[in-house]
Steps between C-alpha positions, in 0.01 A plus 500: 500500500660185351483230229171305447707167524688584795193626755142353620368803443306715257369870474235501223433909451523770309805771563278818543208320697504613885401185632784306359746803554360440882617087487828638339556713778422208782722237328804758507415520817525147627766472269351187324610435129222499221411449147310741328232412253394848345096470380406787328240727581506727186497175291235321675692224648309518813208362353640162261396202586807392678493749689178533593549106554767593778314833678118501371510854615724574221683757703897556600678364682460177561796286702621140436713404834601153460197377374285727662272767355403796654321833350415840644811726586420552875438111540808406330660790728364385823603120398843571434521665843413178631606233323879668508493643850895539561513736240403892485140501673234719316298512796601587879409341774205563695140528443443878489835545295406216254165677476605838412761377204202338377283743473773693323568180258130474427397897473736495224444174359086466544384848473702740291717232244172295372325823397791600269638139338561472144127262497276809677710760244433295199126440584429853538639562147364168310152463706375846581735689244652757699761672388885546640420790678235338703653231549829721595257668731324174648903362567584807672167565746555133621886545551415859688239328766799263549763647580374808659335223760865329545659816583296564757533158607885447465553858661533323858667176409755584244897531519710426224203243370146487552567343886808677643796350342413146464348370155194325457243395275344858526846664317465154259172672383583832516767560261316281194191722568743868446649318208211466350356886633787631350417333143235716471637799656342553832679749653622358821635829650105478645600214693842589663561241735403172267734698202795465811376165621540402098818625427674372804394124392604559136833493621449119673653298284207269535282713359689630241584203384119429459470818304302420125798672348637211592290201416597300247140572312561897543366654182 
């Protein structure tokens, strides 16, 4: 991360959100320098006006890359990978192999992380008025079909990361994903091998470094 005035290029997120966590990750990764402009979630930041004026979605992140603005974690992801090529690729090469990360990337991303975002939690509570432990229970059902599907699926393919011992965007959503499991105490001795796969990329420095303990926003 570096100075606004010295960099083309902004992160607008929030520290615990997974999808920015996810662009955190990826930038350490290509080692490119960034600003960070923290919008609040908790506060509602997401949805003012100039926000909402830069992403309509009113979602985080959003990226600024010298003049450019992009939205949607995977997209930025998958941009990065090929607008900086020369640096640390978050996809291999080959069809099949590109295909499998993927479907990693996106199992995590489009099926188990939407149905347990701060926007789903808080809609259970303030439009149908359920109550913390359903909502507790609703978090952890959706995180369960998850992850018991990627163990299966990593069983073959894993080494020290999700594919053998090379990163890729499938570890860069991975590790946001146990983060935020481990918020609300899923117990991830269930899930041996993604617990192993996590704690082998907490000690990247990458990914460390794009901890939300360590975001300038962190709360």
């Amino acid at each position: 991360m570096a100075d606004a005035a010295n960099v083309g290029r902004t992160l607008y997120g929030y520290f615990r959100s997974s999808a920015a966590y996810r662009v955190r990750i990826a930038l350490n990764l290509k080692g490119l320098a960034y600003a960070q402009a923290p919008v609040s979630l908790l506060r509602g930041e997401q949805r003012s006006a100039d926000y909402l004026a830069l992403n309509p979605q009113g979602l985080v992140p959003a990226l600024l890359d010298n003049g450019v603005l992009l939205t949607q974690s995977l997209a930025i992801c998958e941009y990065l990978d090929e607008a900086y090529p020369d640096s640390a690729r978050l996809l291999p090469e080959g069809a099949v192999a590109r295909a499998q990360v993927r479907a990693v990337a996106q199992a995590i991303a489009c099926d188990t992380h939407p149905l347990n975002n701060l926007r789903v939690l808080n809609y259970l509570k303030t439009e149908l008025g359920q109550d913390e432990e359903v909502r507790n229970g609703w978090y952890r059902h959706w995180v369960a079909t998850g992850f018991a599907a990627l163990e299966q699926q990593l069983a073959g393919s894993a080494g020290r990361y999700c594919f053998g011992d090379t990163l890729t965007l499938a570890d860069v959503c991975l590790l946001p994903q146990v983060f935020n499991a481990q918020r609300f105490a899923i117990d991830m001795g269930a899930y041996p091998l993604l617990a192993r796969i996590a704690a082998n990329l907490e000690q990247v420095p990458a990914f460390a470094e794009a901890h939300p303990s360590r975001q300038p926003d962190a709360q």
